[in-house]
Backbone as a printed PyTorch tensor [residue, N CA C, xyz], in Angstrom:
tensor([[[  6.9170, -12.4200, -11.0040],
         [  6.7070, -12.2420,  -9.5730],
         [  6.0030, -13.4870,  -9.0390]],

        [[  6.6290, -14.1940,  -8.4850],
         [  6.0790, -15.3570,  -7.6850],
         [  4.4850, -14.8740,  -6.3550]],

        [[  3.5290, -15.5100,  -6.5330],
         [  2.5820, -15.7260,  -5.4630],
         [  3.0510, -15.8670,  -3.9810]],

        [[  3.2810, -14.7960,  -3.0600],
         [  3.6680, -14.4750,  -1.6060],
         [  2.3020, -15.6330,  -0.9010]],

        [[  2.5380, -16.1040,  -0.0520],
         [  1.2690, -16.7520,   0.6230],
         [  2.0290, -16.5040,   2.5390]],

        [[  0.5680, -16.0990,   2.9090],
         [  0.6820, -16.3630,   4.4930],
         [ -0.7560, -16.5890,   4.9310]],

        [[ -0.9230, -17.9410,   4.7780],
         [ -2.4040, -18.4330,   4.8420],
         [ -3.1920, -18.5590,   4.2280]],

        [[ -4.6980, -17.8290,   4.5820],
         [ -5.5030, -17.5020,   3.2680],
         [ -5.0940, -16.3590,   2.7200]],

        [[ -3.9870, -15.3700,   2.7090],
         [ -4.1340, -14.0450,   2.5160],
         [ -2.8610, -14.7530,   1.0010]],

        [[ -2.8140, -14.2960,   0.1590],
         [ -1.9970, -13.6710,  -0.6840],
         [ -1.5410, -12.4950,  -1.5980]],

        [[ -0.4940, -12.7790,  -1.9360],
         [ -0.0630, -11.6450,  -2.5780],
         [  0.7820, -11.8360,  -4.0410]],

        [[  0.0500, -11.4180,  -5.1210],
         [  0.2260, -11.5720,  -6.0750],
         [  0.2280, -10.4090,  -7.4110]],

        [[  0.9940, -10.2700,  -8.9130],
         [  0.7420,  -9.7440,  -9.7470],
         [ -1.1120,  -9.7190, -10.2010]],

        [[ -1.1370,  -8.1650, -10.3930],
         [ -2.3360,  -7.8460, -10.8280],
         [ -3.0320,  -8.4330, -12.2250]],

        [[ -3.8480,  -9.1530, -12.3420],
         [ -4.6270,  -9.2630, -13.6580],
         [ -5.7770,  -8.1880, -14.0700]],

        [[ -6.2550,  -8.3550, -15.9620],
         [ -7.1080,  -7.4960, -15.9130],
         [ -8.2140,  -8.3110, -15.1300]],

        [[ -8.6910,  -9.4530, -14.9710],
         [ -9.1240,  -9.7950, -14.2660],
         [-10.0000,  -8.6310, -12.9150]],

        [[ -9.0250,  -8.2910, -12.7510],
         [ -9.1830,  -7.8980, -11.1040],
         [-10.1980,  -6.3850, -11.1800]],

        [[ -9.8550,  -5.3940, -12.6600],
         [-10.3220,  -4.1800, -12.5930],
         [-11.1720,  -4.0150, -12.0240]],

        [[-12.4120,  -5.4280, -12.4860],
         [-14.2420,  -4.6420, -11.7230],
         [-13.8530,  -4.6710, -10.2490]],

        [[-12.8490,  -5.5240,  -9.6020],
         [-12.6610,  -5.2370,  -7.9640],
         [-11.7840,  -3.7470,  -7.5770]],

        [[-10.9420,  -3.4240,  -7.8010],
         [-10.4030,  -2.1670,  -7.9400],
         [-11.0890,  -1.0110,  -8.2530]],

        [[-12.1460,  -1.3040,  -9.2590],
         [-13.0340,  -0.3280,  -9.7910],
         [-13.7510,  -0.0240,  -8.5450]],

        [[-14.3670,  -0.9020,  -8.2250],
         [-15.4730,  -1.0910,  -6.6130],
         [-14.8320,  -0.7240,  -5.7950]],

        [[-13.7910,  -0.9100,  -5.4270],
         [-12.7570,  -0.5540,  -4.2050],
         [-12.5520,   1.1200,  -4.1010]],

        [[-12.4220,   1.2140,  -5.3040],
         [-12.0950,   2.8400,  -5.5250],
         [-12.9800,   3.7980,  -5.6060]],

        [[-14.0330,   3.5860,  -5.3800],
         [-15.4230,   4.5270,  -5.1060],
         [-15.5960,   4.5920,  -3.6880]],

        [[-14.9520,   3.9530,  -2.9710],
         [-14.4520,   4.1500,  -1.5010],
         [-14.2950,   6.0160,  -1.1850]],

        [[-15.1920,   6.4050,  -0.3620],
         [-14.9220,   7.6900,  -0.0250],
         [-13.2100,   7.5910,   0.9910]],

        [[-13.3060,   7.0350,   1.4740],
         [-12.1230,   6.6950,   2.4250],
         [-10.5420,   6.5170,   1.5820]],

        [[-10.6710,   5.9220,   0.3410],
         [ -9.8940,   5.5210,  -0.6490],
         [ -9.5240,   6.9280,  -1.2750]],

        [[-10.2760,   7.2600,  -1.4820],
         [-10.3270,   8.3110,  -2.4930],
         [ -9.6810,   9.9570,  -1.4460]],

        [[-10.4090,   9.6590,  -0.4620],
         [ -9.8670,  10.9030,   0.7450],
         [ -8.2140,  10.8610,   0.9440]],

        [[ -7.7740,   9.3960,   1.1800],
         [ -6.2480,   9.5110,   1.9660],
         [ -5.4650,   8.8020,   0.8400]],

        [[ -5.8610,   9.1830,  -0.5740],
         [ -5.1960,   8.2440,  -2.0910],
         [ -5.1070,   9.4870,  -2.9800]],

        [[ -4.5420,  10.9060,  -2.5250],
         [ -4.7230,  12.0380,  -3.3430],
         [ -4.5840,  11.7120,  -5.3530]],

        [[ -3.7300,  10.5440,  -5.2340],
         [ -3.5520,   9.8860,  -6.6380],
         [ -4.8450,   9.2700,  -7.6100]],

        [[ -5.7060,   9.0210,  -6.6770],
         [ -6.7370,   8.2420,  -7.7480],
         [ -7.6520,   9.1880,  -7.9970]],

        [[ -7.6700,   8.8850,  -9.5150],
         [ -8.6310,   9.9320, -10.2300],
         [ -9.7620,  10.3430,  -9.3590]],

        [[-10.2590,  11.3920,  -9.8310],
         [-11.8910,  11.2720,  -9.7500],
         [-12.8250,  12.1840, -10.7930]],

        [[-13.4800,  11.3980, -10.8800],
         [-14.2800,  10.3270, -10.8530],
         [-13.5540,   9.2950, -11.0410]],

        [[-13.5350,   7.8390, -10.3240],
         [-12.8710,   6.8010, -10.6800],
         [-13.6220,   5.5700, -11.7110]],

        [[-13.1360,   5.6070, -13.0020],
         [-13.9990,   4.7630, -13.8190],
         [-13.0650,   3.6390, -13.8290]],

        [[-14.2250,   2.5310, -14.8300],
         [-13.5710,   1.3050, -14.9840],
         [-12.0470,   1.3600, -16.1520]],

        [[-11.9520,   2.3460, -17.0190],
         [-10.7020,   2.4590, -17.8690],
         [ -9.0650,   2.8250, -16.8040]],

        [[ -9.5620,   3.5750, -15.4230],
         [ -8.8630,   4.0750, -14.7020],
         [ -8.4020,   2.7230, -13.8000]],

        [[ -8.6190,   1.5090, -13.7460],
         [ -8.9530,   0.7210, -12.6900],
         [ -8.1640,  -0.7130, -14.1630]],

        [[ -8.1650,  -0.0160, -15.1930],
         [ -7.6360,  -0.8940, -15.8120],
         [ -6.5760,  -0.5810, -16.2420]],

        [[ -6.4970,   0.5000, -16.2340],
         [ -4.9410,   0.9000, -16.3740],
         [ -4.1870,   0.9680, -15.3430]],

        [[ -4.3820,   0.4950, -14.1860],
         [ -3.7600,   0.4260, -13.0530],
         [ -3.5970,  -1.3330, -12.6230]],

        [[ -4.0510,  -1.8110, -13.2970],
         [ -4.1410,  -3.5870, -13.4110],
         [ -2.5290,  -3.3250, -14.4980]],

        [[ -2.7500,  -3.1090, -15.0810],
         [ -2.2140,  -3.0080, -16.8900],
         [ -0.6750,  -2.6420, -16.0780]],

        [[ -0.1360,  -1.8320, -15.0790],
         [  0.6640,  -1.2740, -14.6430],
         [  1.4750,   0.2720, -15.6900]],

        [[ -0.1080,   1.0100, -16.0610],
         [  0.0940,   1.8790, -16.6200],
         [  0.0540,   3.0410, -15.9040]],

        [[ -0.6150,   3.0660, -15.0420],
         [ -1.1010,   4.5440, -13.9100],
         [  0.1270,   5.2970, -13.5040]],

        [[  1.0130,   4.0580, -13.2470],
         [  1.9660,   4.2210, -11.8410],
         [  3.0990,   3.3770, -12.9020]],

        [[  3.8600,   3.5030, -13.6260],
         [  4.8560,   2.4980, -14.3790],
         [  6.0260,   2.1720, -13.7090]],

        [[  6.4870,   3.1310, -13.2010],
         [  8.2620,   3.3140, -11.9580],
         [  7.2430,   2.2970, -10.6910]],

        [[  6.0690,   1.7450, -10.5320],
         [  5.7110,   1.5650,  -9.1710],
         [  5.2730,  -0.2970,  -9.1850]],

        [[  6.0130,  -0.8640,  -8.0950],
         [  5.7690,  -2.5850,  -8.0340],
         [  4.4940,  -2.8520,  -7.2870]],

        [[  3.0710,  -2.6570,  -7.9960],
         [  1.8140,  -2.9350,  -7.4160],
         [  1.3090,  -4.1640,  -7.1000]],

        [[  1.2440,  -4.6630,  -6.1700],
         [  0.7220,  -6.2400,  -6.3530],
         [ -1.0250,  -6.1210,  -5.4980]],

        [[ -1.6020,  -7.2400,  -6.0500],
         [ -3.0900,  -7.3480,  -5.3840],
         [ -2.5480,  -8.2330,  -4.0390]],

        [[ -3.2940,  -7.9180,  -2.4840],
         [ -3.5760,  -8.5360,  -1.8380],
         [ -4.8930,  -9.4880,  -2.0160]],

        [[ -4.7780, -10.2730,  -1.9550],
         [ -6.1400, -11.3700,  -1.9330],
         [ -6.5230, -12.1070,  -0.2380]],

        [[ -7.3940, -12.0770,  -0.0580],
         [ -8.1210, -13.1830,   1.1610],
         [ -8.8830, -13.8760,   0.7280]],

        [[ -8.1740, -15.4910,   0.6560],
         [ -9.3260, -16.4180,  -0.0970],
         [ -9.4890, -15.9960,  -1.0030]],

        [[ -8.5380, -15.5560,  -1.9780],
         [ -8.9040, -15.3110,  -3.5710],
         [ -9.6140, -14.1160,  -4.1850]],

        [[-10.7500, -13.5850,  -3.1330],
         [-10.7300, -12.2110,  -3.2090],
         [-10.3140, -11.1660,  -3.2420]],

        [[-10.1130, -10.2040,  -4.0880],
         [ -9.2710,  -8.9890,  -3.9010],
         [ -9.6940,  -8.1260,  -2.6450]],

        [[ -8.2520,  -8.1240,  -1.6150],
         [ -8.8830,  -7.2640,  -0.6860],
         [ -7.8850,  -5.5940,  -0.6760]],

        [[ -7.1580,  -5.6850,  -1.3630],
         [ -6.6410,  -4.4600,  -1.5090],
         [ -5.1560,  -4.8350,  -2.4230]],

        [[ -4.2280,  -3.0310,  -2.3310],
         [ -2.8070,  -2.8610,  -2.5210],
         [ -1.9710,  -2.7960,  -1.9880]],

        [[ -0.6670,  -3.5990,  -2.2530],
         [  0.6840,  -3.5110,  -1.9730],
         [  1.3150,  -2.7120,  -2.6100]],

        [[  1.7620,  -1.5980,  -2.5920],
         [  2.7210,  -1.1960,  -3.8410],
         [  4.3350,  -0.6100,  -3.0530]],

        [[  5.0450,  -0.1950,  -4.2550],
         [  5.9390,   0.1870,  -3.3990],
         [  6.9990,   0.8340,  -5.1210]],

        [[  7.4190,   2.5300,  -4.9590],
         [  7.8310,   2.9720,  -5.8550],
         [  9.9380,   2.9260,  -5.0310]],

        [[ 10.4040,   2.4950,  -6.1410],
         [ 11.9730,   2.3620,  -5.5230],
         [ 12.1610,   3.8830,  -5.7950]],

        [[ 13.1170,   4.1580,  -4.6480],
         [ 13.7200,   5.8410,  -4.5180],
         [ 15.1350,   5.3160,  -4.3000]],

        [[ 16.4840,   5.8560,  -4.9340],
         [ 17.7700,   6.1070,  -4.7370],
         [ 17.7520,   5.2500,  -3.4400]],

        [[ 19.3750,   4.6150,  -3.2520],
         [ 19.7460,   4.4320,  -2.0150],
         [ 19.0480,   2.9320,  -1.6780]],

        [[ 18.6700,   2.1060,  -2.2040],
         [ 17.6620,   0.5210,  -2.0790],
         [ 16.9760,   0.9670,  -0.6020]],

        [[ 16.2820,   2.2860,  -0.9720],
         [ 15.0690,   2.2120,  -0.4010],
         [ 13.4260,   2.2100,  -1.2950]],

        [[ 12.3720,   2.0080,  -0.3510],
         [ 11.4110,   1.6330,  -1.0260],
         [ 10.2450,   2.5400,  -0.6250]],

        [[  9.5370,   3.3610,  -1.0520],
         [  8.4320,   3.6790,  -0.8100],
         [  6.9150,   2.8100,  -0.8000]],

        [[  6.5920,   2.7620,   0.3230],
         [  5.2190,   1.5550,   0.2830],
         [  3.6690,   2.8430,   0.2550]],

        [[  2.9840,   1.9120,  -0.0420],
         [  1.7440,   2.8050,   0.3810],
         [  0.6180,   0.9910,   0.0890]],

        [[ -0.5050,   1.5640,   0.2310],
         [ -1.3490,   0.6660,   0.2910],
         [ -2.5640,   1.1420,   0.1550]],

        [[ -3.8570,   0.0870,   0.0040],
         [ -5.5400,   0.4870,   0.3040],
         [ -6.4920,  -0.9930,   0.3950]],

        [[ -7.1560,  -0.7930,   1.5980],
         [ -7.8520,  -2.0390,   1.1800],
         [ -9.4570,  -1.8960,   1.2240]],

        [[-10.3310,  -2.6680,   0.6640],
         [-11.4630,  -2.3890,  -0.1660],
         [-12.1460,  -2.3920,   1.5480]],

        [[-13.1530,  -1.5100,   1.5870],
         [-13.8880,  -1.5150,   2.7740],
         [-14.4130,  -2.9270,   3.5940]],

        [[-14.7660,  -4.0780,   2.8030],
         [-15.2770,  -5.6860,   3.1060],
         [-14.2020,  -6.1740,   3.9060]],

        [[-13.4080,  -5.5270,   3.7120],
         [-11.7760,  -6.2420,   4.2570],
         [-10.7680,  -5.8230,   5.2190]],

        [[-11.9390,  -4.3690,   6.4360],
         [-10.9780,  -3.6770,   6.7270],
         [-11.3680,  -4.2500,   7.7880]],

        [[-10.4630,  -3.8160,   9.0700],
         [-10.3540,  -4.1730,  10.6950],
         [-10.3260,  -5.6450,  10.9780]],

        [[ -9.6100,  -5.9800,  10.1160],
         [ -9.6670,  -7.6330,  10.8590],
         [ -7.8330,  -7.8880,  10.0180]],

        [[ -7.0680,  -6.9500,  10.1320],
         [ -5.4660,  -7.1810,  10.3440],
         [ -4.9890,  -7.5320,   9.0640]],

        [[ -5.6330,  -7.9990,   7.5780],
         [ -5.6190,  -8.3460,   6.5220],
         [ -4.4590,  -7.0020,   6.1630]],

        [[ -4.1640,  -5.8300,   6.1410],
         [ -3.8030,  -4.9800,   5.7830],
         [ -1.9480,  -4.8450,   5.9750]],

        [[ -2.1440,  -5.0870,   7.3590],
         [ -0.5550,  -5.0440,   8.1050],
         [ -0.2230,  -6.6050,   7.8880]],

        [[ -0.9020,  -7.7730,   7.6820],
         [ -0.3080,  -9.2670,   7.4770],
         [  0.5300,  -9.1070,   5.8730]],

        [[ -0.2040,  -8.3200,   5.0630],
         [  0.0010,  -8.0630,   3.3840],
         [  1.3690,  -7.2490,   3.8770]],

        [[  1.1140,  -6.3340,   4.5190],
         [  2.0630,  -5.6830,   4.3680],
         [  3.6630,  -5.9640,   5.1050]],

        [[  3.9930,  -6.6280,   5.8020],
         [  4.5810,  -7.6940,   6.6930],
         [  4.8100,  -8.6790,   5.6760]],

        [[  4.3270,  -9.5290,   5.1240],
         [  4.6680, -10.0810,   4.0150],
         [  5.2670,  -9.5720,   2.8110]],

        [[  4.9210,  -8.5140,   2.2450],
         [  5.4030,  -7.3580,   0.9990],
         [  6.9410,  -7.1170,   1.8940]],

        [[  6.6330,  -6.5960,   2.9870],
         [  8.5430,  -6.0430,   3.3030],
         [  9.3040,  -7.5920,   3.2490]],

        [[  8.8690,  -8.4450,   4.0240],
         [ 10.0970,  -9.3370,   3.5540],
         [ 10.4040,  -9.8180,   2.4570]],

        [[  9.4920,  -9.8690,   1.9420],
         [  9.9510, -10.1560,   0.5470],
         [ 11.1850,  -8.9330,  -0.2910]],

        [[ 10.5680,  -7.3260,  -0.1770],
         [ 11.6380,  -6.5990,  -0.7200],
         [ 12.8610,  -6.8920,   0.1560]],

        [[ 12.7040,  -7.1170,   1.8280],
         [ 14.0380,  -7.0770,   2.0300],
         [ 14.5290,  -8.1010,   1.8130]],

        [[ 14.4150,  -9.1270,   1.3650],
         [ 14.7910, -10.1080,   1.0230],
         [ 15.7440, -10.8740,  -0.6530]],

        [[ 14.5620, -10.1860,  -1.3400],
         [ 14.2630, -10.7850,  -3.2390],
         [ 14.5270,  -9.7560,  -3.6750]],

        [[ 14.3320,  -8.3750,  -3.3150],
         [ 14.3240,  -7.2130,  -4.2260],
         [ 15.6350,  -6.1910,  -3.2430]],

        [[ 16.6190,  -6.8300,  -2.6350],
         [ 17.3630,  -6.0910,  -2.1120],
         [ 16.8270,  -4.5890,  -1.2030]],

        [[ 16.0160,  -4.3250,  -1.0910],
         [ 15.6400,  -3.3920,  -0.3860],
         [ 16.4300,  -3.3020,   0.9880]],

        [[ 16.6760,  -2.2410,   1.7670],
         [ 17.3430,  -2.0110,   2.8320],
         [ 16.3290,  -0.7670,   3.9140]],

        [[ 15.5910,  -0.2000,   3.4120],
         [ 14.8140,   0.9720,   4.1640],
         [ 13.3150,   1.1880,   3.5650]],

        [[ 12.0800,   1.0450,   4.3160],
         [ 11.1170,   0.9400,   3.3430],
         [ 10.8750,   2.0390,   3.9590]],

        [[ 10.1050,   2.9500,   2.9890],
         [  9.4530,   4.1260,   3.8220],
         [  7.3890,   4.0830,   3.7590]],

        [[  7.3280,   5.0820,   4.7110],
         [  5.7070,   4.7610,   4.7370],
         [  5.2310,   6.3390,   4.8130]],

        [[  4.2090,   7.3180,   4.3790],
         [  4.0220,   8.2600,   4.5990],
         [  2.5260,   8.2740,   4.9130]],

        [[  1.2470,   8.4880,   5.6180],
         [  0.1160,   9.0110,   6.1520],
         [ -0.2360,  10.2650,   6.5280]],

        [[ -0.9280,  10.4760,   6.4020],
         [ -1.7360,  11.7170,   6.8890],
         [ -1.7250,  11.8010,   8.4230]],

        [[ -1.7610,  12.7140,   9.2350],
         [ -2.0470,  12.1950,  10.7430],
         [ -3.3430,  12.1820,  10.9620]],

        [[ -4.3110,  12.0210,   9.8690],
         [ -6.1670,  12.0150,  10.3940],
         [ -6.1560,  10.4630,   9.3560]],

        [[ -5.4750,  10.1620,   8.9140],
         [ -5.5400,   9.2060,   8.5810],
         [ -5.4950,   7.7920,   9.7160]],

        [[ -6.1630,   7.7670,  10.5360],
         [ -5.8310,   6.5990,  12.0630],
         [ -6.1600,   5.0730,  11.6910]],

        [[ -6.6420,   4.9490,  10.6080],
         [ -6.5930,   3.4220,   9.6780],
         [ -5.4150,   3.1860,   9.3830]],

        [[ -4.7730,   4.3520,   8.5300],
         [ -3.3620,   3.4120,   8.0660],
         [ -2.2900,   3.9120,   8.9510]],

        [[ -2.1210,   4.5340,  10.1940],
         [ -1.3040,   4.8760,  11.0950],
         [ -1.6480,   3.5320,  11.8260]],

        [[ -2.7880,   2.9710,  11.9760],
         [ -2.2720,   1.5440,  12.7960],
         [ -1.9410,   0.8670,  12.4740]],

        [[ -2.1030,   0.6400,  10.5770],
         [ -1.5300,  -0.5610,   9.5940],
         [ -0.0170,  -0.3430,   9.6170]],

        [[  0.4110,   0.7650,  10.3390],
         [  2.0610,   0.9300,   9.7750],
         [  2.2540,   0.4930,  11.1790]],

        [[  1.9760,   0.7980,  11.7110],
         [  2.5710,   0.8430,  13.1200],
         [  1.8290,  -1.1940,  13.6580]],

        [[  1.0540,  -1.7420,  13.4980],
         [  1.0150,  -3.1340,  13.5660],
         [  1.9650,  -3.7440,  12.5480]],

        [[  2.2340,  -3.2390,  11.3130],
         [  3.1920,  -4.0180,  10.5970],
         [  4.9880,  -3.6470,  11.2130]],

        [[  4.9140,  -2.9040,  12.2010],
         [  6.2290,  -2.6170,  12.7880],
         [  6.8280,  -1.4410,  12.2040]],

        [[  6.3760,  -1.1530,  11.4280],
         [  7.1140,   0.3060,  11.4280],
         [  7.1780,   1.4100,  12.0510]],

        [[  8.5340,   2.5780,  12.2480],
         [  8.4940,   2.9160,  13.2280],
         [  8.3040,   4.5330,  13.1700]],

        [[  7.8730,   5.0030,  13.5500],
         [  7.0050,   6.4370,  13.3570],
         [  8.3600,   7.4440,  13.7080]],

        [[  8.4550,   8.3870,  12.8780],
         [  9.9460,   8.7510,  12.6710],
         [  9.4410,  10.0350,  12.4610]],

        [[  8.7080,  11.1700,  12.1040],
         [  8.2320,  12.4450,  12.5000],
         [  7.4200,  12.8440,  11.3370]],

        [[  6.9480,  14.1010,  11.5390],
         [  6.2260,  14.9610,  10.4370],
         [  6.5000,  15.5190,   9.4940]],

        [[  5.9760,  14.7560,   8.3220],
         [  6.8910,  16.0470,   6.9960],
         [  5.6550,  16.9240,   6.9740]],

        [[  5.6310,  18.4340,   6.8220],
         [  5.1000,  19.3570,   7.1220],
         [  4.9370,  19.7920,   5.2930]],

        [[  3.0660,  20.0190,   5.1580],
         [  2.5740,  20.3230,   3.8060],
         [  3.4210,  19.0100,   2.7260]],

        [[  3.4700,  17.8320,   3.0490],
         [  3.8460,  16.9100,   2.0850],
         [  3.4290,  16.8110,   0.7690]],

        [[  1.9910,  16.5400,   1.1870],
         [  1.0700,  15.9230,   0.3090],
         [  0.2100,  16.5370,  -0.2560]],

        [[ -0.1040,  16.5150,  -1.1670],
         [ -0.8650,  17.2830,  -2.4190],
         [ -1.6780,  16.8130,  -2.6010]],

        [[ -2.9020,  17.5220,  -2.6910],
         [ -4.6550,  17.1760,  -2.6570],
         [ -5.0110,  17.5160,  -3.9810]],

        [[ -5.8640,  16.9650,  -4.4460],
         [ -6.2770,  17.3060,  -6.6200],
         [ -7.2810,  18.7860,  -6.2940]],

        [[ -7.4450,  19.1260,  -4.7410],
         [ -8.1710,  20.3990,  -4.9700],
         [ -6.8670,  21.2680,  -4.8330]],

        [[ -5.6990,  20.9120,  -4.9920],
         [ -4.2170,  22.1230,  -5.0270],
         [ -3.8090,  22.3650,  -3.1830]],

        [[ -4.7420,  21.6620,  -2.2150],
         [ -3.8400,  21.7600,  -0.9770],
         [ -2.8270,  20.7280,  -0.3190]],

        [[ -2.5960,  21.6220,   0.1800],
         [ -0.9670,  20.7490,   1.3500],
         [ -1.6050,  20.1620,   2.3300]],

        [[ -0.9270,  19.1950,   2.8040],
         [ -0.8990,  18.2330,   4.1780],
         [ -0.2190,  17.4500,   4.5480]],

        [[ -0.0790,  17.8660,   5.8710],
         [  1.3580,  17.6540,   6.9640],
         [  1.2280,  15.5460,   6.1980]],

        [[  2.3790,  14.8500,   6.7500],
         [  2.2700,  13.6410,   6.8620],
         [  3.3870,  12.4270,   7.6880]],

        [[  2.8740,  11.7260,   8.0240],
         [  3.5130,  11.1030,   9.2240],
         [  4.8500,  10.4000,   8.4380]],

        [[  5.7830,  10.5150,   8.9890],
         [  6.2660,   9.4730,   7.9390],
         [  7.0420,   7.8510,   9.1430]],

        [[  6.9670,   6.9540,   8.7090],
         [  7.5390,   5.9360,   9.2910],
         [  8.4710,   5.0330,   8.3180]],

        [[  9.4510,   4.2240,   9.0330],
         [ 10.2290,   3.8140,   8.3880],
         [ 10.2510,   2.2450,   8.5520]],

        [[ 10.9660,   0.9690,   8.3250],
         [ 10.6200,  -0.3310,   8.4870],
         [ 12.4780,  -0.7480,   7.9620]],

        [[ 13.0410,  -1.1830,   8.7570],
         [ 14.6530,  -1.8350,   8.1530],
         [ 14.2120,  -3.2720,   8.6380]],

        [[ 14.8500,  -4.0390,   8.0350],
         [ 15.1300,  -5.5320,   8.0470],
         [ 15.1800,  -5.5300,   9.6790]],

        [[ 15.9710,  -5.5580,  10.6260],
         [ 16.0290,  -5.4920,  11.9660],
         [ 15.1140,  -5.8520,  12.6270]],

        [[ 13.8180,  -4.2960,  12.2580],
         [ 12.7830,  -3.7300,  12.5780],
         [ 11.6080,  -5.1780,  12.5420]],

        [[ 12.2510,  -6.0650,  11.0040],
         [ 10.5790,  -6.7620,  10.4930],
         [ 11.0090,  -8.0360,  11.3300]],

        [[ 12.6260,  -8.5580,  11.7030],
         [ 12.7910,  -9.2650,  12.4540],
         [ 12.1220,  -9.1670,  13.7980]],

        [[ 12.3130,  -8.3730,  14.1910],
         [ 12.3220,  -8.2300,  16.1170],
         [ 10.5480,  -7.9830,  16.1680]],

        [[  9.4240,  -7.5910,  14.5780],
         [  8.2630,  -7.9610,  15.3780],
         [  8.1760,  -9.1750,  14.8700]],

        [[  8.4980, -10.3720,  14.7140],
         [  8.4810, -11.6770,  14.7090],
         [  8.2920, -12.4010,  15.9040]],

        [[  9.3580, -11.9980,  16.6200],
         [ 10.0700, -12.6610,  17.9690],
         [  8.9010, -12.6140,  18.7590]]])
C-alpha cells in the first residue's frame, strides 16, 4: 500500500509502531460509545492486534497521520458488488479541525480509483453528530435509516444513518 499524502495529513499502512497511539486513542469514551467493535476494556494486546491486521482480517485499515502523528482510522471492509464499507475514528487531539473528512476524501479516491471500488457505504448512529458531519463534509450523501442496525456489546439495537459516496459524488465536491 503506497503512502496517500494531502499535505501534512497522510495516509498510510499500520505499524506495530503505532499500538501505544491506538491504545491511547481507544480509551476515548467517545471511541468506545459510537465503535460498538472495540473491546472493552481496551488493552495494549487489543491495539496490537489491530496494527497486526488481526482484529478485523476481511478489513483494509490504514492510520491517518497529521505531521506524522497518529490522528486516527481509515478502514473500509469490501461487501459483494465493488462496494466498500468505510467507517473511521480519530483520537480526541485531532478532532474539529477537518483532519477526519480530508483522510477520508483522500481514502475514497484512492478506492475509487486503485482498488476499483464503485459505491462506498457509510453507516452512523443519528446521536452520533461528529461523524454525521465527517460524512456529510467528505460528500457523502445521506440516503436514510436502517432501523435497530447496530449492535451494542450490552446486546442492544440502534437505528443508523446510512450514507453513500460514488465516484460522481467525490468529483462534484472538488469543483
Amino acid at each position: 500500500m503506497p503512502v496517500l499524502r494531502d499535505g501534512p495529513l497522510a495516509l498510510r499502512a499500520w505499524s506495530e509502531d503505532d499500538a501505544p497511539a491506538v491504545h491511547r486513542a481507544c480509551q476515548d469514551p467517545e471511541i468506545q460509545r459510537w465503535n460498538p467493535a472495540v473491546p472493552r476494556p481496551y488493552r495494549l494486546e487489543h491495539a496490537l492486534a489491530f496494527v497486526r491486521g488481526e482484529a478485523v482480517p476481511d478489513e483494509l485499515a490504514l492510520a491517518f497521520t497529521v505531521e506524522g502523528a497518529v490522528a486516527g482510522c481509515i478502514g473500509m471492509k469490501p461487501v459483494p458488488d465493488r462496494i466498500g464499507h468505510v467507517g473511521y475514528w480519530c483520537a480526541p487531539e485531532h478532532r474539529g479541525r477537518g483532519w477526519t473528512a480530508r483522510a477520508l476524501r483522500l481514502f475514497a479516491a484512492h478506492a475509487f480509483g486503485e482498488l476499483g471500488v464503485e459505491r462506498l457505504e457509510l453507516v452512523a448512529e443519528p446521536g452520533n453528530a461528529g461523524s454525521l458531519r465527517v460524512a456529510a463534509k467528505a460528500g457523502f450523501v445521506r440516503e436514510g435509516v436502517l432501523r435497530a442496525y447496530v449492535r451494542h456489546p450490552d446486546g442492544r439495537r440502534a437505528d443508523a444513518v446510512m450514507h453513500s459516496l460514488l465516484p460522481s459524488d467525490l468529483r462534484a465536491s472538488r469543483s
